[in-house]
DSSP file (Angstrom, degrees, kcal/mol; ACC not computed):
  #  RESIDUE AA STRUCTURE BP1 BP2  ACC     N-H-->O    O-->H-N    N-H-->O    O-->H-N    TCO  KAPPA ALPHA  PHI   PSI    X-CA   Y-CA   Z-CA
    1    1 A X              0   0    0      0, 0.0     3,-0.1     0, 0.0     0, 0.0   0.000 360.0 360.0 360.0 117.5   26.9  -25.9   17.7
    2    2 A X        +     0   0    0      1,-0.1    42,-1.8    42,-0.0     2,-0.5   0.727 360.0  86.5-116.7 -10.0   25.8  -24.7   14.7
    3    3 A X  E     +A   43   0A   0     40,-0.2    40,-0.2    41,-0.1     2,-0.2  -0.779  48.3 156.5 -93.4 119.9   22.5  -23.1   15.1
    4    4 A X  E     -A   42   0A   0     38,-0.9    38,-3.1    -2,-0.5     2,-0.6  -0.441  40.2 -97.9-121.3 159.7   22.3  -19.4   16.2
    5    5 A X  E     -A   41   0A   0     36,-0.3     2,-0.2    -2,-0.2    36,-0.2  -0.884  38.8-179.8 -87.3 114.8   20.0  -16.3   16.0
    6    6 A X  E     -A   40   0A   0     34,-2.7    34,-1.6    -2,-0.6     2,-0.4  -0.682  16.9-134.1-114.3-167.1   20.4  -13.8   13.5
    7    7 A X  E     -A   39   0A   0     32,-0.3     2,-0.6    -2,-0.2    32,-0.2  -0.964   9.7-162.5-161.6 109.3   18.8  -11.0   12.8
    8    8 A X  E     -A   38   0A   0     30,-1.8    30,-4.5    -2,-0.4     2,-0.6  -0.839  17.9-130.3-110.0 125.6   17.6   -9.6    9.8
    9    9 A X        -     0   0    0     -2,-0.6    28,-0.2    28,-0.2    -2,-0.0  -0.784  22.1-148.5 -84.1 131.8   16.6   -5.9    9.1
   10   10 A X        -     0   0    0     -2,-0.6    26,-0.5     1,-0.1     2,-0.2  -0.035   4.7-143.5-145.8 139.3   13.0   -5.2    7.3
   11   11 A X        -     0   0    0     24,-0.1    -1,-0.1     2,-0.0    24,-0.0  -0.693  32.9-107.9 -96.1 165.4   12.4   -2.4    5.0
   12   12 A X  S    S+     0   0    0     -2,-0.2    43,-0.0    24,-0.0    -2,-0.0   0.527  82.5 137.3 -74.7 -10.4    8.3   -0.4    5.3
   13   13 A X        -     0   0    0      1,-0.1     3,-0.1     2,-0.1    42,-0.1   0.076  65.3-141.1 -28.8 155.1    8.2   -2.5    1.8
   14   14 A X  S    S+     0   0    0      1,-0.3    41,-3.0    40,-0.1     2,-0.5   0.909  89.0  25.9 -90.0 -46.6    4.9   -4.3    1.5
   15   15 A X  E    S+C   54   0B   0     39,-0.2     2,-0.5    40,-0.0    -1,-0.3  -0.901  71.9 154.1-103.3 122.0    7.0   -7.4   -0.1
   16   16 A X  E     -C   53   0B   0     37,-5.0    37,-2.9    -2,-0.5     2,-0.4  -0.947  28.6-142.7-158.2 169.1   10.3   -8.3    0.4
   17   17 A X  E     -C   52   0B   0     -2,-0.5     2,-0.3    35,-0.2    35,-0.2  -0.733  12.9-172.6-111.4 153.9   12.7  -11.4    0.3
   18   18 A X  E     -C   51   0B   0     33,-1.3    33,-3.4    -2,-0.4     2,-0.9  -0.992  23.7-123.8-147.8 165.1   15.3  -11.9    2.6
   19   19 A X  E     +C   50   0B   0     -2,-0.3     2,-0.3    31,-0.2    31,-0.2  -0.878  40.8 157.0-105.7 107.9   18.0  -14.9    2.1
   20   20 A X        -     0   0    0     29,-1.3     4,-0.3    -2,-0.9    27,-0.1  -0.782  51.3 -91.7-145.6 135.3   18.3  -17.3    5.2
   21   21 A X    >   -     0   0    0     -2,-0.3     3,-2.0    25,-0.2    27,-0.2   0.601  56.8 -98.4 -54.5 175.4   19.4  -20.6    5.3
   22   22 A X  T 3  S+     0   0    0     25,-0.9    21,-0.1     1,-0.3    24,-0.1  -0.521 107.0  40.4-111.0 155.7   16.5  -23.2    4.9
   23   23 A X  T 3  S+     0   0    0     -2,-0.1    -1,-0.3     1,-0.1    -2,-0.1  -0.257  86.2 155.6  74.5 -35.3   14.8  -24.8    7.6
   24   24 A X    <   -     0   0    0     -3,-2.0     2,-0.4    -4,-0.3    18,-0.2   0.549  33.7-149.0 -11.5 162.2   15.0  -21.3    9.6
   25   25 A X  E     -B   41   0A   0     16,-1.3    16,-2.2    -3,-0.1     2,-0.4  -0.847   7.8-137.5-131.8 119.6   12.7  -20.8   11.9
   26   26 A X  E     -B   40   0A   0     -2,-0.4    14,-0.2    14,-0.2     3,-0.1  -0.624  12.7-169.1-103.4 151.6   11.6  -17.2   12.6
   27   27 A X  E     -     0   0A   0     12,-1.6     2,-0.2    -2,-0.4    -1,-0.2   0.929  52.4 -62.3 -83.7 -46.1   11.2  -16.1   16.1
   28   28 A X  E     -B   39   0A   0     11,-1.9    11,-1.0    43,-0.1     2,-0.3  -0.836  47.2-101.5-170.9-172.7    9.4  -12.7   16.0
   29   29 A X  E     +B   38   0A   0     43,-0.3     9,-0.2     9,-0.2    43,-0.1  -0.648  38.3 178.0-119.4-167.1   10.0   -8.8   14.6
   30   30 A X        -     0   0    0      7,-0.6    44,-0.1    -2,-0.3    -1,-0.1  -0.136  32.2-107.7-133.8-139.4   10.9   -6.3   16.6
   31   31 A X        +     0   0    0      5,-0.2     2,-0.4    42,-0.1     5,-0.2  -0.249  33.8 168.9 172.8 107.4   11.9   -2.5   16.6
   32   32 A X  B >  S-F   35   0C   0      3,-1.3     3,-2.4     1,-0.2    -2,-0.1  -0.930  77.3 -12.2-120.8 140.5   15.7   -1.7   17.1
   33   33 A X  T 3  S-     0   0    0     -2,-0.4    -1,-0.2     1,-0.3     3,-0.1   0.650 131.4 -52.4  46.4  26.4   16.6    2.2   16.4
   34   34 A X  T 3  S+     0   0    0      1,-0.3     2,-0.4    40,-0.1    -1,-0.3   0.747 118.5 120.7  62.3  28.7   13.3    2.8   14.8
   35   35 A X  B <   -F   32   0C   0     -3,-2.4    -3,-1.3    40,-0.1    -1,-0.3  -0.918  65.6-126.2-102.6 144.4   13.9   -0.3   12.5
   36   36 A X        -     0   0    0    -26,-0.5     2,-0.3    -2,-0.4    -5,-0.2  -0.573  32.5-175.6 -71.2 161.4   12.0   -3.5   12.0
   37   37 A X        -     0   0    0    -28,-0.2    -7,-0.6    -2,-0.2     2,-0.3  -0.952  14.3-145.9-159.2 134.7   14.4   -6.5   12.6
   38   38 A X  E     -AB   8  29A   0    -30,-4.5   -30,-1.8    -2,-0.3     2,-0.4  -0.846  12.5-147.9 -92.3 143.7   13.3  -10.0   12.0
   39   39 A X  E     +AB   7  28A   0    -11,-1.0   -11,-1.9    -2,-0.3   -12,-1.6  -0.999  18.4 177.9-123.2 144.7   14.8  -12.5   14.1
   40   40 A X  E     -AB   6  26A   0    -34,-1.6   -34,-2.7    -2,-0.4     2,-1.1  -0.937  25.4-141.2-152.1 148.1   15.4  -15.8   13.0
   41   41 A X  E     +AB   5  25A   0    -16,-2.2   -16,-1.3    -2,-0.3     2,-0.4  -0.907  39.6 169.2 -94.2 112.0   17.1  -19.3   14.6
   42   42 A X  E     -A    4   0A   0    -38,-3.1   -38,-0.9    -2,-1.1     2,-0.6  -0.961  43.8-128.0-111.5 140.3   18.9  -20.8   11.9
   43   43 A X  E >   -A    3   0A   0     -2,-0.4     3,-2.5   -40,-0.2   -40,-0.2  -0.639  22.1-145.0 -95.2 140.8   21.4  -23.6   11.7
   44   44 A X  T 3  S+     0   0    0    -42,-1.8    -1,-0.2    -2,-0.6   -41,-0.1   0.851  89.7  82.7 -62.6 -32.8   24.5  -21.8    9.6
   45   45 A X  T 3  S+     0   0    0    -43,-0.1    -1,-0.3    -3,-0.1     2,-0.1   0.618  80.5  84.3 -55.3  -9.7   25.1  -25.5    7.8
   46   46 A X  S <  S-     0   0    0     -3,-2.5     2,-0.5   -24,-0.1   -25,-0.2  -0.327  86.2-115.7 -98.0 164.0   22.2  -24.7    5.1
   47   47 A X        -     0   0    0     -2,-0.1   -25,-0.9   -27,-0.1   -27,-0.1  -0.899  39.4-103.2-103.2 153.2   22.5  -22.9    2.3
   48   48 A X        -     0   0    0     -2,-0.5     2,-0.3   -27,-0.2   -29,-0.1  -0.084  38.9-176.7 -75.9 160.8   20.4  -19.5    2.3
   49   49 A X        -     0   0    0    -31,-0.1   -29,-1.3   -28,-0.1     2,-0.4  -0.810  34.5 -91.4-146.5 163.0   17.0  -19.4    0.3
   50   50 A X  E     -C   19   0B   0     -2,-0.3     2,-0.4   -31,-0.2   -31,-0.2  -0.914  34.9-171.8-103.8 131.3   14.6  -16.4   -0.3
   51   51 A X  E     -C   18   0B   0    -33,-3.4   -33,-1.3    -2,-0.4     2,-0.8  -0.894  14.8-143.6 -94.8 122.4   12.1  -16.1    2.1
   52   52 A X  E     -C   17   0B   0     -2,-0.4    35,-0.5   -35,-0.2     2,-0.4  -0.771  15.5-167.1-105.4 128.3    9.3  -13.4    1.2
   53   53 A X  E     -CD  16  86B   0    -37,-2.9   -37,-5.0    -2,-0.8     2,-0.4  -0.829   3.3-157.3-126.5 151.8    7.9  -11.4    3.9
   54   54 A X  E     -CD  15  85B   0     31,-7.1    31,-0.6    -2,-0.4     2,-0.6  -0.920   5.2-166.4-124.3 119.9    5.1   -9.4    3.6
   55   55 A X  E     - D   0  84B   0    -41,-3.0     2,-0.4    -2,-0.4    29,-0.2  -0.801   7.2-172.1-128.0 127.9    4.0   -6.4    5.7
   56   56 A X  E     - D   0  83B   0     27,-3.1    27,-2.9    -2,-0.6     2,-0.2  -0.819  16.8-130.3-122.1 163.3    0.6   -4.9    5.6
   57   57 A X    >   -     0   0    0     -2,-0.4     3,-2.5    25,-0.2     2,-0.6  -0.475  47.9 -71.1 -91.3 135.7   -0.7   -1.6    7.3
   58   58 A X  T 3  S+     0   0    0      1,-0.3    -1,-0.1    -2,-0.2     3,-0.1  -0.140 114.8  11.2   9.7  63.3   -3.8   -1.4    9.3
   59   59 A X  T 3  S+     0   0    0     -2,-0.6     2,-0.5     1,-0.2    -1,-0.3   0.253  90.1 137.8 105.6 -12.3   -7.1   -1.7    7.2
   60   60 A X    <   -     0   0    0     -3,-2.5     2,-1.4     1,-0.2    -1,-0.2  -0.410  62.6-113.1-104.4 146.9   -5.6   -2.8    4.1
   61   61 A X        +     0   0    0     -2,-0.5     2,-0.3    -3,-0.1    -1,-0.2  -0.069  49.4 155.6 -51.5  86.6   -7.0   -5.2    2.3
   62   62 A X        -     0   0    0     -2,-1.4     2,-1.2     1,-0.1     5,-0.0  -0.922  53.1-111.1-118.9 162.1   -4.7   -8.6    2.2
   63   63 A X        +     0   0    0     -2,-0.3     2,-0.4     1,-0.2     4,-0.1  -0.207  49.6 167.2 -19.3   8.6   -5.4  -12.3    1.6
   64   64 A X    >   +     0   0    0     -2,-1.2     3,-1.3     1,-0.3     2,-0.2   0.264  65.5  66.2 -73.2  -7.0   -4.6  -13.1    5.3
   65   65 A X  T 3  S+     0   0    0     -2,-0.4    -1,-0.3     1,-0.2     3,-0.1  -0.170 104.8  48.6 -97.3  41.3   -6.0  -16.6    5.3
   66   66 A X  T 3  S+     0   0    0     -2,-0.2    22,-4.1    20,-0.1     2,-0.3   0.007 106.7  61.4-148.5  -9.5   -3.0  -17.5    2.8
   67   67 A X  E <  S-E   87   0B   0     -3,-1.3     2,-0.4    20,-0.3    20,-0.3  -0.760  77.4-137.7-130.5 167.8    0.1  -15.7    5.0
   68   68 A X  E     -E   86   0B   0     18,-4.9    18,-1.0    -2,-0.3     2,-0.3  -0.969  30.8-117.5-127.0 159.5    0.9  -17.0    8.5
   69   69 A X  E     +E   85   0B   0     -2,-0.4    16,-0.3     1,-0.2    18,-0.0  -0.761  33.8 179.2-113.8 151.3    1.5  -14.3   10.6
   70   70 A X  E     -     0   0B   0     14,-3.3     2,-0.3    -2,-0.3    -1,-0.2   0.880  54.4 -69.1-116.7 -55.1    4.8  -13.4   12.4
   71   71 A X  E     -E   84   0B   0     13,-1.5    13,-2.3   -43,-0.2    -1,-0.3  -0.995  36.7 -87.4-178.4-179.3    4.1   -9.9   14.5
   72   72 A X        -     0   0    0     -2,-0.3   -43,-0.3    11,-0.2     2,-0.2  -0.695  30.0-172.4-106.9 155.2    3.4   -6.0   14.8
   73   73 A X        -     0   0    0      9,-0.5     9,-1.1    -2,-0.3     2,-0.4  -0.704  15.2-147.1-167.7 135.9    5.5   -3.8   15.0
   74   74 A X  E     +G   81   0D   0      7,-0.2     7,-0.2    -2,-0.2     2,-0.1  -0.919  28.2 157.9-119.4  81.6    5.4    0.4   15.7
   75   75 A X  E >>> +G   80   0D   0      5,-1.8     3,-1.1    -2,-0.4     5,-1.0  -0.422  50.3  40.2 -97.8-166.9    8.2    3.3   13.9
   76   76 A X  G >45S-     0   0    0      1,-0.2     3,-2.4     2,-0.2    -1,-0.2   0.915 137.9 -47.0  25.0  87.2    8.5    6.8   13.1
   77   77 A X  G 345S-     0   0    0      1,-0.3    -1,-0.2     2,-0.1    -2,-0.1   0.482 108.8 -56.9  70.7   6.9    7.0    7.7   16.3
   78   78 A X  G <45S+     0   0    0     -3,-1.1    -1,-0.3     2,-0.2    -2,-0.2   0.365 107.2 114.2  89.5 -13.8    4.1    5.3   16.0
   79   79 A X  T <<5 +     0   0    0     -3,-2.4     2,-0.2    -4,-0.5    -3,-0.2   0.215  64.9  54.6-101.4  32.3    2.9    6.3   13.1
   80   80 A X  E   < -G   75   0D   0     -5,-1.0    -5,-1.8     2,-0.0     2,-0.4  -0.798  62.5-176.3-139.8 120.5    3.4    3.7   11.2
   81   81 A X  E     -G   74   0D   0     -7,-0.2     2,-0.4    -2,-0.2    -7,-0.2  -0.529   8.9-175.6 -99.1 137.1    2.2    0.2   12.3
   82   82 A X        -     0   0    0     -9,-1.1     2,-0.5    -2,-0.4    -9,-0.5  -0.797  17.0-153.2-157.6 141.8    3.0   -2.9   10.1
   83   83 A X  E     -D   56   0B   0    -27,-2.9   -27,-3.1    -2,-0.4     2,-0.2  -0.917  19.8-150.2-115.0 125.4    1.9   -6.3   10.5
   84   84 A X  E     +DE  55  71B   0    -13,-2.3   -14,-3.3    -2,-0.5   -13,-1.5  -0.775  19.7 171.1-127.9 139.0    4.4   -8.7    9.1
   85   85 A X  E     -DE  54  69B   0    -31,-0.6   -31,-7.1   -16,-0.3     2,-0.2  -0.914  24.4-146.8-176.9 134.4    3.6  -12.1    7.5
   86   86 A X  E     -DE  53  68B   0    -18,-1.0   -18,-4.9    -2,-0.3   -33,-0.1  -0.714  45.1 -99.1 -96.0 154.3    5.1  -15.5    5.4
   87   87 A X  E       E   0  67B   0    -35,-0.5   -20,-0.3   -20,-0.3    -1,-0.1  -0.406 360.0 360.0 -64.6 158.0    2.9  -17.2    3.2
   88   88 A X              0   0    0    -22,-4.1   -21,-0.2    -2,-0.1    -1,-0.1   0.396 360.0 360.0 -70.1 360.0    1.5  -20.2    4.5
């Protein structure tokens, strides 16, 4: 069996890449310790790629008919929302 869940954590960056093997599929985000964490099914046989994920705040202006969208997610106490998106 070679496909598994991993779990990647997210910085409040508005862009950032993370490397996981190609074909992934990603499941969702989360919030684990007052972290975002991506979780993603991947089979381990690929070789990693950069993915760029995008998270934008509440009102602010993005492109959104360009990004597919993955999920919300709530830190510091709630006061910071971020809605996290791949391009399409």
């Amino acid at each position: 069996m070679t496909t598994v869940i991993w779990k990647y954590v997210l910085e409040l960056d508005e862009v950032q890449t993370v490397k996981m093997p190609a074909g992934a599929k990603i499941l969702g985000v989360f919030v684990q310790n007052n972290q975002p964490i991506l979780y993603a099914m991947v089979d381990i046989r690929y070789e990693r790629e950069a993915v760029e994920i995008y998270t934008f705040v509440t009102g602010q202006f993005a492109p959104l008919e360009s990004f597919h969208y993955i999920g919300t997610y709530l830190v510091n106490e709630e006061t910071f929302v971020g809605h996290v998106f791949t391009k399409a």
